[in-house]
C-alpha positions as CSV (number, residue, x, y, z in Angstrom):
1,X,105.5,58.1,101.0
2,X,102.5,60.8,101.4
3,X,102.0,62.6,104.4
4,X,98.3,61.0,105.2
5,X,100.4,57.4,104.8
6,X,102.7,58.6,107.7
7,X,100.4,59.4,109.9
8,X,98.3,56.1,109.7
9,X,101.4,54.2,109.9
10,X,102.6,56.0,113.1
11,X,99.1,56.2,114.7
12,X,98.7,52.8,114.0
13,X,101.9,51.4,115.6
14,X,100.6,53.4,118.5
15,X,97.6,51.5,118.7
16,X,99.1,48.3,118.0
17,X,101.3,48.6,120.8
18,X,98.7,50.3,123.7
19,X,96.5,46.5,122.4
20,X,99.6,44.4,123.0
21,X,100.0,45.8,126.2
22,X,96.8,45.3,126.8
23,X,96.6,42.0,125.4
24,X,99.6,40.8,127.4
25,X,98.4,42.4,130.7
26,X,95.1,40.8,130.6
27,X,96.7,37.3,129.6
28,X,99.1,37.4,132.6
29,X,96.7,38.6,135.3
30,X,94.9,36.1,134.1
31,X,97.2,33.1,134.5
32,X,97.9,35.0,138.0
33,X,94.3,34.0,138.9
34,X,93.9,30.6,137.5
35,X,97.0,30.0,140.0
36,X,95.6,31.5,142.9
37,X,92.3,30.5,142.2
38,X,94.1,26.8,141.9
39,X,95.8,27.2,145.1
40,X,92.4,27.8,146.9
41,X,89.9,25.4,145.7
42,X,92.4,22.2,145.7
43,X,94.0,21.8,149.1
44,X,92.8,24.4,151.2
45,X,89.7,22.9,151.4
46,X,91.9,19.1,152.3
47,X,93.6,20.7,154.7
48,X,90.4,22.4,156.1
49,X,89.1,18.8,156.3
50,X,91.5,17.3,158.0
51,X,91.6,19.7,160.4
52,X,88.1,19.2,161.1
53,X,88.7,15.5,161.5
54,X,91.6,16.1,164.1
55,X,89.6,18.3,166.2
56,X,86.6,15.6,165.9
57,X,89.4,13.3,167.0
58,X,90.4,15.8,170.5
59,X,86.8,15.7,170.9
60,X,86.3,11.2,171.0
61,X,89.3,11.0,173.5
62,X,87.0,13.2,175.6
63,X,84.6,11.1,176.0
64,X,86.2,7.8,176.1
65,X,85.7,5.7,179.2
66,X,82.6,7.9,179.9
67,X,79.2,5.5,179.9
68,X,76.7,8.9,180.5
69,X,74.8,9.7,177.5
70,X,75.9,13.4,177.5
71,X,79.3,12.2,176.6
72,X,77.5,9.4,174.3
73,X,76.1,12.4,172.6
74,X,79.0,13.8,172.2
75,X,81.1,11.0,171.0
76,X,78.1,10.4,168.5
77,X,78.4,13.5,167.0
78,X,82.3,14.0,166.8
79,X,82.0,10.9,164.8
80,X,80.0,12.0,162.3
81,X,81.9,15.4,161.9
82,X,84.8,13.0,161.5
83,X,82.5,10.7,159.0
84,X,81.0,14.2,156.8
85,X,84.7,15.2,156.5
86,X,85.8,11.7,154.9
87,X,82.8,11.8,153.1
88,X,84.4,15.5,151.6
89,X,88.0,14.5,151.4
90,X,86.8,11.5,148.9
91,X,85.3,14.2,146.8
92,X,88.3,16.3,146.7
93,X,91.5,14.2,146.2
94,X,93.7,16.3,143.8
95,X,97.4,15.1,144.7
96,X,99.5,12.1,144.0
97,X,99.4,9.3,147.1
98,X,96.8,11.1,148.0
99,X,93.9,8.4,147.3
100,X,96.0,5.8,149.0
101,X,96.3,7.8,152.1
102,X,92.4,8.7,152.4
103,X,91.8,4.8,151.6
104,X,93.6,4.1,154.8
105,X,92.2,6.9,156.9
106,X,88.5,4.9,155.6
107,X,89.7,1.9,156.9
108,X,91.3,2.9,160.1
109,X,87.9,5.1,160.4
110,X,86.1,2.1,160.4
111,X,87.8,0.3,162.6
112,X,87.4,2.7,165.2
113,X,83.7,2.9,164.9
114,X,83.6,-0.8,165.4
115,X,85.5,-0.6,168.4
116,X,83.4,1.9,169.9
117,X,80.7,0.1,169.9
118,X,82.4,-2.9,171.7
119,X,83.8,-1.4,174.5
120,X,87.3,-2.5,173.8
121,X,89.9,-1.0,176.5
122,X,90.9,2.4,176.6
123,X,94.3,2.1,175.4
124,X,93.6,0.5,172.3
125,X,90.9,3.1,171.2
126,X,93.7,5.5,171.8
127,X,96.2,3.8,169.5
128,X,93.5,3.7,166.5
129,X,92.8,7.3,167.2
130,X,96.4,8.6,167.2
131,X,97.3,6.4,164.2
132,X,94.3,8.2,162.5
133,X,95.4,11.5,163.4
134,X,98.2,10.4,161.8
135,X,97.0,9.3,158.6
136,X,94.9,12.8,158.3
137,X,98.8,14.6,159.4
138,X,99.9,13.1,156.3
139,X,97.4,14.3,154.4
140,X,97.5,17.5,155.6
141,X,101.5,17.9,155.0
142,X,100.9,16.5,151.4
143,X,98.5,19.2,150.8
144,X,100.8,22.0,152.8
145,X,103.8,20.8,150.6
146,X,101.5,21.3,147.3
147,X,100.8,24.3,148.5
148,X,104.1,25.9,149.1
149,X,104.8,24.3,145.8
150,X,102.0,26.2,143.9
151,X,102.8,29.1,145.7
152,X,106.5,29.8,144.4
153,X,104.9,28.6,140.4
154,X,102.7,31.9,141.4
155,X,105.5,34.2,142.5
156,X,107.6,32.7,139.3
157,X,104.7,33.5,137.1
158,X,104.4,37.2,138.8
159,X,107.6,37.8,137.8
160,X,108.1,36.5,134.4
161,X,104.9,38.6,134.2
162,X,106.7,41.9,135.5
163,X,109.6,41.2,133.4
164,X,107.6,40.7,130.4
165,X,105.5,43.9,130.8
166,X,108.9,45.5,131.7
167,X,110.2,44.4,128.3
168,X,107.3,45.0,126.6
169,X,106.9,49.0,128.2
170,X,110.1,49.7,127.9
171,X,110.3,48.6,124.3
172,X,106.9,50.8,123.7
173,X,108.7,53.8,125.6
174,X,111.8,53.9,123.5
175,X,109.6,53.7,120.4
176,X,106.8,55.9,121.3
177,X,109.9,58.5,122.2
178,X,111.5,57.8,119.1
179,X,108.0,58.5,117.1
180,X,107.4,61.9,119.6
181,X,111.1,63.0,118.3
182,X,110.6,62.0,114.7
183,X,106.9,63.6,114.6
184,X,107.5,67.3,114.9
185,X,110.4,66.9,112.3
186,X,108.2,65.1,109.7
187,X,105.3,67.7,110.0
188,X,106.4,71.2,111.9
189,X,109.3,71.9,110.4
190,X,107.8,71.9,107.2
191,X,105.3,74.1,108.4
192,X,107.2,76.7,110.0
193,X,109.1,76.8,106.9
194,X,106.2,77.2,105.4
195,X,105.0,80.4,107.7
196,X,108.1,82.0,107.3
197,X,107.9,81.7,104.0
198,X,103.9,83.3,104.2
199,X,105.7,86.5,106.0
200,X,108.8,86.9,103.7
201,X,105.9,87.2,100.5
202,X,103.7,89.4,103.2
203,X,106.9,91.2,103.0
204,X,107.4,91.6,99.1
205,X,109.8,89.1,99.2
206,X,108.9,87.3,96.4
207,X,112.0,86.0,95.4
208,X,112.0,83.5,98.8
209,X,111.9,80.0,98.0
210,X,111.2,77.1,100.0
211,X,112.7,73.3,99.6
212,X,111.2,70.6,98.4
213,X,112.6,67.6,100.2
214,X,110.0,65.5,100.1
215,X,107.4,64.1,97.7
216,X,104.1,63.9,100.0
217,X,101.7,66.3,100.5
218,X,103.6,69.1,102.3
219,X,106.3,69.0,99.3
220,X,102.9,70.1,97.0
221,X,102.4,72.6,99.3
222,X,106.0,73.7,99.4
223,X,106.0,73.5,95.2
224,X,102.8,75.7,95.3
225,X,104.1,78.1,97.5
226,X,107.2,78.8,95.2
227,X,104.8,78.6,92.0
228,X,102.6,81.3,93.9
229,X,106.1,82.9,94.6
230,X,107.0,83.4,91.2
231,X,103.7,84.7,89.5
232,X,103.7,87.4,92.4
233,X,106.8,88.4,91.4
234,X,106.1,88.4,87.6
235,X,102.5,90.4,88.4
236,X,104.7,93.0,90.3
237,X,106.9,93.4,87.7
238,X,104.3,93.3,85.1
239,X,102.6,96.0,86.6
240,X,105.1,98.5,88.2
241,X,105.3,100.0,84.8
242,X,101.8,100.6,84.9
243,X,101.4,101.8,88.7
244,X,104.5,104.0,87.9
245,X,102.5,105.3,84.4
246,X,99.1,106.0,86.3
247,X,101.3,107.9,89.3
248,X,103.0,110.2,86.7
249,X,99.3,110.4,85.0
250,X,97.7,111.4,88.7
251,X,100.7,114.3,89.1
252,X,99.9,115.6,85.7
253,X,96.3,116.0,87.0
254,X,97.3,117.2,89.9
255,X,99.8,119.8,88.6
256,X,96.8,121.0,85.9
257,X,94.6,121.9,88.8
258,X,93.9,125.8,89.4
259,X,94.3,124.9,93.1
260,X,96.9,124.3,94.8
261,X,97.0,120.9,96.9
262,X,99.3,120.0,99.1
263,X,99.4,116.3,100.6
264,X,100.6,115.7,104.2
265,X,100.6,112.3,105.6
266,X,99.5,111.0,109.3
267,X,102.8,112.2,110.9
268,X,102.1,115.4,109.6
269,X,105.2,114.9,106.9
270,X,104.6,116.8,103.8
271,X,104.2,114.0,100.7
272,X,103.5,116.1,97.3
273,X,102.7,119.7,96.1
274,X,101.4,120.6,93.1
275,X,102.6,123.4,90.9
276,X,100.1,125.4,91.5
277,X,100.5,125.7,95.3
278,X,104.7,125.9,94.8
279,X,103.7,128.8,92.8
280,X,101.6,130.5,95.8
281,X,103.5,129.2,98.9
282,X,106.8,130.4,97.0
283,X,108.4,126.8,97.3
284,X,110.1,124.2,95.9
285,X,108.6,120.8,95.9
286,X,112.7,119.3,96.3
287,X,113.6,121.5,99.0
288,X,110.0,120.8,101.6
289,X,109.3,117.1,100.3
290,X,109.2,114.9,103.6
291,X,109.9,117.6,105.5
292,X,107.6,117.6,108.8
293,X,105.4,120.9,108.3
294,X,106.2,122.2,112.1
295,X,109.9,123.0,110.1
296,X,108.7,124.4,107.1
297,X,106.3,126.9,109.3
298,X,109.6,128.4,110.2
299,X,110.4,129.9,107.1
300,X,106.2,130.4,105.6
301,X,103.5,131.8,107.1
302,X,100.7,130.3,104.9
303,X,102.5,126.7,106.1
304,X,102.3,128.1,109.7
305,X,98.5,129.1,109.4
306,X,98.0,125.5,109.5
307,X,100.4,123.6,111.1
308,X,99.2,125.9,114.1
309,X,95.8,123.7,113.2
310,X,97.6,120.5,113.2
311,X,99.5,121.2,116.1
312,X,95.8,122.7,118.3
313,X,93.7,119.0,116.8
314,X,89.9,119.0,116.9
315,X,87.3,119.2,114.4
316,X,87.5,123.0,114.6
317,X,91.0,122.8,113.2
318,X,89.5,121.5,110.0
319,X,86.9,124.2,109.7
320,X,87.8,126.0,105.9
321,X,89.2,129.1,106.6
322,X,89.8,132.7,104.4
323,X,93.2,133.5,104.0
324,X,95.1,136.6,102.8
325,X,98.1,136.1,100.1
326,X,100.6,138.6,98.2
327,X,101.0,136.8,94.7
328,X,102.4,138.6,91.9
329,X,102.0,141.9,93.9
330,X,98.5,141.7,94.5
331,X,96.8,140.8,97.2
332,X,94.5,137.8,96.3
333,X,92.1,136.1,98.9
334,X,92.5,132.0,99.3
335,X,90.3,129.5,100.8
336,X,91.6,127.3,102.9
337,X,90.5,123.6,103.3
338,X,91.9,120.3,105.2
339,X,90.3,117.4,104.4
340,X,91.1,114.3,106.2
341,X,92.1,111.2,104.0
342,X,90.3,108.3,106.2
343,X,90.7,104.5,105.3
344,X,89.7,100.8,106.5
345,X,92.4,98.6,105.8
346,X,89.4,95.6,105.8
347,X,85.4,96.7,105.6
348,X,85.3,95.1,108.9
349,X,87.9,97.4,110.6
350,X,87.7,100.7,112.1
351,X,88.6,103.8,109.5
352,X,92.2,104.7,110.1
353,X,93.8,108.5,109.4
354,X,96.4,107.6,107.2
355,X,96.9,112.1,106.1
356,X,95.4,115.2,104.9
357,X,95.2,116.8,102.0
358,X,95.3,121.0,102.0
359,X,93.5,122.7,99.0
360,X,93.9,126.4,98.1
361,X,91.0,127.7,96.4
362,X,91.8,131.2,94.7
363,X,88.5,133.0,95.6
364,X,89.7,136.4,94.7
365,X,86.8,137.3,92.0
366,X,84.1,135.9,94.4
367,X,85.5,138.2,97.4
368,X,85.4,141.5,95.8
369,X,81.9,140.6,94.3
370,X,80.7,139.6,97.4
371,X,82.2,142.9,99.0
372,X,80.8,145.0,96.1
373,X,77.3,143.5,96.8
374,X,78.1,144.5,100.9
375,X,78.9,147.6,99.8
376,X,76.4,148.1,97.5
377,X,73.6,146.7,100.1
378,X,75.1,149.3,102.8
379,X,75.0,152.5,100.0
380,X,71.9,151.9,99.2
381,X,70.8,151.2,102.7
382,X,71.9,154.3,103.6
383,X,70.6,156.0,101.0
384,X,66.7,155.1,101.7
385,X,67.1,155.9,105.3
386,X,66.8,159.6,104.5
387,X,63.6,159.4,101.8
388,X,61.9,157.2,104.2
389,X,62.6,159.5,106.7
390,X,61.1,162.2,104.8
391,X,57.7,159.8,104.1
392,X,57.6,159.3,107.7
393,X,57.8,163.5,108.7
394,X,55.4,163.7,105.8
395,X,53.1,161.2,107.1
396,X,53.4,162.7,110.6
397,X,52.6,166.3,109.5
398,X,49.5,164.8,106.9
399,X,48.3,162.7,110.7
400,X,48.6,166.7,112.5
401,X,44.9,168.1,112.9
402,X,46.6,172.0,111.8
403,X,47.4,170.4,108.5
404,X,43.5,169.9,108.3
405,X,41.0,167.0,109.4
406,X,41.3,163.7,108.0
407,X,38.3,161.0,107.3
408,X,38.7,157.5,108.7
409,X,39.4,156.4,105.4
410,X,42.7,158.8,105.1
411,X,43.5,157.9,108.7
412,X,43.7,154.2,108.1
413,X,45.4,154.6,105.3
414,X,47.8,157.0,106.2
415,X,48.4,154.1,109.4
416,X,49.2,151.5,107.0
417,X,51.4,153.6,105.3
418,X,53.2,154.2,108.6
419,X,53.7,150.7,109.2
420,X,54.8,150.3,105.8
421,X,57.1,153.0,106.3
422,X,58.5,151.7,110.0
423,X,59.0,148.3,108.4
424,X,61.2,149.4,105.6
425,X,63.1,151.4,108.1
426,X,63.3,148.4,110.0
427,X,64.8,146.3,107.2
428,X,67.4,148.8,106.2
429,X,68.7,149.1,109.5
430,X,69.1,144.6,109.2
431,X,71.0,145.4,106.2
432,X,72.5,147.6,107.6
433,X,73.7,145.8,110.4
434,X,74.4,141.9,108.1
435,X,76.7,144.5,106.2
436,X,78.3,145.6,109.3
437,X,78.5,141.6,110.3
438,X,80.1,140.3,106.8
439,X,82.8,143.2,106.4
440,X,83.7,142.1,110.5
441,X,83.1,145.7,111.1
442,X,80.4,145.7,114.3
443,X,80.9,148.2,116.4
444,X,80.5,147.1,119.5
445,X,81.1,148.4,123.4
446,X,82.2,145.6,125.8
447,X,80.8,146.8,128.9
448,X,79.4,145.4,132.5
449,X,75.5,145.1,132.3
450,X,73.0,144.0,134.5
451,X,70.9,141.7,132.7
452,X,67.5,142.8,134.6
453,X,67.5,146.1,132.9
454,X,67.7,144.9,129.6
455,X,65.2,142.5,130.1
456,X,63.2,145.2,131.4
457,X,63.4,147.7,128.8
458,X,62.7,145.2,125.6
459,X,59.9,143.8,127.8
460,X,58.1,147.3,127.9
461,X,59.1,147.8,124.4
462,X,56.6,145.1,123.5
463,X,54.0,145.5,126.5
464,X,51.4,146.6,123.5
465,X,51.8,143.6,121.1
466,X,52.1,141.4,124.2
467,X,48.8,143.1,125.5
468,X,47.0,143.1,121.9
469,X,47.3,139.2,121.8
470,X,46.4,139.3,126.0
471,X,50.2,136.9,126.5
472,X,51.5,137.1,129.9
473,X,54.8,137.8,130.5
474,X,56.8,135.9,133.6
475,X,60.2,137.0,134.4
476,X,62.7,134.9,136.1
477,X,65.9,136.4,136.8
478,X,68.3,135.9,139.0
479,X,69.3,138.7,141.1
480,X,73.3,140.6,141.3
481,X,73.9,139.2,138.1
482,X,76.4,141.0,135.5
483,X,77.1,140.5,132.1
484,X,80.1,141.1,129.4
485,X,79.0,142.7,126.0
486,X,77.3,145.3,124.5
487,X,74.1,146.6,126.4
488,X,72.3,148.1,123.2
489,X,73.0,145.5,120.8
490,X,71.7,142.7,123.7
491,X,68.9,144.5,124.0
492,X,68.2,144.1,120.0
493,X,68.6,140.8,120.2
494,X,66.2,140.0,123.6
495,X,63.3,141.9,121.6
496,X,63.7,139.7,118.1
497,X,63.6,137.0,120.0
498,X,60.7,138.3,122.2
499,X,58.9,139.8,119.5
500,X,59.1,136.3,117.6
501,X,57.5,134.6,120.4
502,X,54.6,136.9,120.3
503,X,54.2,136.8,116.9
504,X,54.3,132.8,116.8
505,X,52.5,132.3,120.4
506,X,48.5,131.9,121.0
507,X,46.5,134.4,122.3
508,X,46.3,134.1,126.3
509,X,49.0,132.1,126.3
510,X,52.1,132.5,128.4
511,X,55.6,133.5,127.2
512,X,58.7,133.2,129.9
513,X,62.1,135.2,129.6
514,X,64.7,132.8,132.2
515,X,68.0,134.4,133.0
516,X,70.7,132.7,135.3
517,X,74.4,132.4,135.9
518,X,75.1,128.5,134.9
519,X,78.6,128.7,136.8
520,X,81.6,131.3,137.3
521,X,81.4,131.9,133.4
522,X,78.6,132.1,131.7
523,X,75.0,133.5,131.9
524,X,71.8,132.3,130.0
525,X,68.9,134.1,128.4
526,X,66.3,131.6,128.1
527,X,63.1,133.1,125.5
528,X,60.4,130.1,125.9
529,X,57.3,130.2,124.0
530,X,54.1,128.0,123.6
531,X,53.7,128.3,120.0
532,X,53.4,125.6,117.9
533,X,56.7,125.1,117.7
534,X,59.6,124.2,114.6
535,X,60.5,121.5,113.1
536,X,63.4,119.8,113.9
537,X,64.7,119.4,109.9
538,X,64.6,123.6,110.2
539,X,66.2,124.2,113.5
540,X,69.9,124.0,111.7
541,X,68.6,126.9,109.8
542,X,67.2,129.2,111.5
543,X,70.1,130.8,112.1
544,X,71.4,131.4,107.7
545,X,70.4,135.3,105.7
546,X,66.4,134.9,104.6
547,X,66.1,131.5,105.8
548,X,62.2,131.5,106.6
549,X,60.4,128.6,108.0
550,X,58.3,127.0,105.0
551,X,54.8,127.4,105.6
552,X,55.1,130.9,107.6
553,X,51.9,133.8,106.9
554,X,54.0,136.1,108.9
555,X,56.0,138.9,107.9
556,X,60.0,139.1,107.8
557,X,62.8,139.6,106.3
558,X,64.4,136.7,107.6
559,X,67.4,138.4,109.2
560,X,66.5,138.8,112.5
561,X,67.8,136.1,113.9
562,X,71.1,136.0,111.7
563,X,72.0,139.5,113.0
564,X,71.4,138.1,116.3
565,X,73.6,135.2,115.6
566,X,76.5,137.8,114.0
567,X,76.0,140.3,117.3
568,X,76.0,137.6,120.3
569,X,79.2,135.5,118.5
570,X,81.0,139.1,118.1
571,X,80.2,139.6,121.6
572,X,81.8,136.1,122.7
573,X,78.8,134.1,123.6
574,X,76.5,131.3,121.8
575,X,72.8,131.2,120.8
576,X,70.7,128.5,119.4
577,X,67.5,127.0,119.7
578,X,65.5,124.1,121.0
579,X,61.7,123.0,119.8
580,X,59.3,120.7,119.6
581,X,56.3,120.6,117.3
582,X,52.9,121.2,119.2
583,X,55.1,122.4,122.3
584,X,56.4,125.5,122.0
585,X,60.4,127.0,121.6
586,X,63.0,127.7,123.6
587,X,65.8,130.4,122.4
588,X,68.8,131.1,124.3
589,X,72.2,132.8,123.8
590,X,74.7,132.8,126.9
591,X,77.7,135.7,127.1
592,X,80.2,136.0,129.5
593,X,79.8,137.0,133.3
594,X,82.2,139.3,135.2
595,X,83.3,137.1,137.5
596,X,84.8,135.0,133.8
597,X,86.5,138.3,133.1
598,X,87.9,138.7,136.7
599,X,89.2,134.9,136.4
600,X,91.0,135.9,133.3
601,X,92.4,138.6,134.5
């Protein structure tokens, strides 16, 4: 029998048996009502007649004897109460005798209305009066025993009709039970069957099985389970060859690779290592495989370089890094690299870290070219310091009245020639200095410096551009302030920034140098301009070697502010920038206050 047939025959039988108890119900309330309503409309009212007629009666004897017309009145209208009520009873004779009875109560009626109006004695108007109270008594038990009689056929009928709905709800109890108990068998069961079956396959349990024990609809379900069963176990064996066959193929790849990689998963539990990277790390892919790479740091420093990463968390920790190596004797220079491996187990869901892979990049060639061109960049530096030297003394002597007179002509050229000549001194010592900055060899001296001095001297080092363009200068600085880093090398860096600003700013407008503590650890140098400010797609290079806003007139060799970068990050501090096209700039770099190094301490 299907499944859908079930149901209709269970919910049907339900429905059949809430209507016969409805049915039933309404038939015996019903009959209930017909009873009562029997009860009430054929002797009450015969029993509220003669009633009447009795008190009518009480009423006559009053008056009897009496001539006055008050108690004629009286009798006159007792007698027709008496009369109306006969007049009722005739109309409502439902009992057996009954008719008989009220005949005689008419007659007797009569007769005392004919005496009354004879004046027959006293006594015998009170014999036809009690024998017609009588007559109406007898009527009046005849309806009271039809009464009681009706009554118990009502109480019999209430309870054959409690008995019968008794029957019938227990009967639809046992059965509706009996359908609650069967139900959950005939449907749930199946279906949690079913559900464990859905985790066992969500398991890659593909041999489970489930019975078929019926032929309805849930048995089809149960057969196309196991069918679905079956082909997922045929398509896993059918393809384990190949996923095995395309992992061996990825290893190969992997293993070819000049680099060495090294895959760590999300507990930070080493997975793979290519050949490459055994090679370099000096270790055997048997021996660290699943092996948590806290451990292995024990016994390899390359390993502990970044599992100290791992351990510390952060963006920073992901940063690629230079690293030093001994392979084969030689020292050989490595870049470093962790990349995240993120996933979303649904496009819906949030990407999940599910490990990292670390590649070793052998950068060896590109180090020592690099460090050949910082050498070579320094050398030569070096070496055009002292010929430009020489131009500028030769200059000097050529601008000296003893060496002769010179024409306007020869003096503005021999000017141009000096700021020629100052300017390519000027870029050497930038070389100079980005040499210094890439080879991490800055000298610097980490002294206590009050920032108002510096401010001071590289604001009076450009009081002649600052007056050639008529800029005003206001300084805001906070006073007993005292700053961590290098006095001369802060200094070069306030006047880039402030010669800059000049050189971008208006004439008569205003340029502001800011300098504050901002707590118990750091102090800010604030350079704000009202130029025309930059772009916010350059802002994130201002900072790189020759990087040059497009569309600049001005001169530059577009280190300035990468030397500054190099001096205030050696120093400990931060510097960066903030603009707004049409609204000026804001530079700022922040180092370290005393009371920072006193804390520390």
């Amino acid at each position: 029998m299907k499944l859908k047939t079930k149901l209709y025959l269970s919910f049907g039988f339900l429905f059949l048996l809430i209507l016969l108890l409805a049915g039933l119900g309404s038939l015996f309330v019903r009959q209930l009502a017909d009873d009562s309503q029997a009860i009430i409309k054929d002797n009450y009212r015969t029993l509220d007649y003669m009633q009447s007629i009795k008190t009518s009666l009480d009423k006559t004897i009053l008056t009897i004897g009496k001539q006055d017309s008050k108690s004629k009145a009286e009798r006159g209208f007792a007698f027709d109460a008496i009369l109306e009520s006969i007049e009722k009873q005739k109309a409502n004779i439902t009992e057996p005798g009954e008719d008989k009875l009220t005949d005689e109560l008419i007659k007797q009626v009569e007769l005392l209305k004919i005496s009354l109006n004879e004046n027959i004695p006293s006594e015998f108007l009170l014999i036809q009066i009690a024998t017609i109270q009588d007559l109406a008594t007898k009527i009046y038990e005849l309806n009271i025993q039809t009464l009681l009689r009706k009554n118990d056929t009502a109480n019999q009928t209430a309870e054959r009709v409690v008995l019968y709905m008794a029957i019938t709800g227990i009967s639809g109890s046992i059965l509706s039970l009996i359908f609650i108990i069967g139900f959950p068998e005939v449907i749930f069961d199946p279906l949690q069957k079913l559900n464990e079956g859905i985790k066992a396959i969500a398991s890659k349990k593909y041999d489970h099985q489930l019975k078929v024990a019926e032929n309805d609809e849930l048995g089809e379900i149960a057969s196309s389970f196991n069918l679905m069963a079956s082909r997922l176990k045929e398509y896993e064996a059918s393809n384990f060859s190949l996923l095995f066959s395309e992992k061996k193929r990825i290893e190969a790849i992997i293993n070819q690779m000049h680099e060495g990689i090294i895959g760590i998963d999300e507990n930070h539990k080493i997975l793979f290592i290519n050949d490459f990277a055994k090679n370099v790390l000096n270790l055997s892919e048997e021996y660290i495989k699943g092996e948590h790479i806290q451990s292995i740091a024990k016994i390899n420093d390359i390993i502990a370089s970044f599992a100290t990463d791992f351990a510390l968390g952060g963006q920073e920790s992901l940063t690629p890094k230079t690293i030093k190596i001994v392979l084969d004797k030689e020292e050989k220079t490595f870049s470093r690299e962790i990349i995240p491996i993120n996933i979303s187990k649904d496009k819906h869901d949030k990407l999940e870290n599910v490990g990292y892979v670390v590649v070793l990049t052998d950068i060896t060639q590109f180090s020592e070219r690099d460090k050949a061109k910082t050498q070579f960049i320094a050398t030569i530096s070096h070496e055009l310091k002292t010929p430009i030297s020489s131009i500028g003394m030769g200059l000097k002597l050529l601008m000296d009245e003893r060496t002769g007179s010179l024409n306007d002509s020869q003096s503005k050229l021999i000017k141009g020639l000096l700021e020629d000549k100052n300017r390519l001194l000027s870029i050497t010592g930038e070389l100079l200095d980005i040499t210094q900055a890439e080879t991490g060899n800055i000298s610097l001296t980490q002294e206590v410096f009050p920032p108002k001095e510096v401010i001071t001297v590289a604001s009076e080092a450009l009081k002649l551009q600052l007056n050639e363009k008529k800029i005003n200068l206001e300084l805001i600085i906070q006073p007993d302030l005292h700053a961590i880093g290098d006095e001369n090398k802060v200094t070069w860096v306030l006047i880039n920034l402030l010669s800059n600003a000049i050189r971008y700013s208006p004439e008569g407008s205003t340029i502001r140098i800011n300098c504050f503590q901002e707590s118990n650890r750091k102090i800010l140098f604030e350079v704000i301009d009202q130029g025309k400010g930059i772009p916010k797609s350059f802002q994130d290079r201002l900072f790189e070697k020759y990087y040059r806003v497009p569309g600049t007139k001005t001169s530059g060799s577009g280190l300035g502010l990468n030397i500054s970068k190099e001096f205030i990050q050696a120093m400990g501090g931060k510097i960066g920038v903030e603009s707004e096209e049409g609204k000026g700039s804001r530079f700022w770099f922040e180092l370290n206050a005393k009371s920072f190094v006193n804390a520390v301490k």
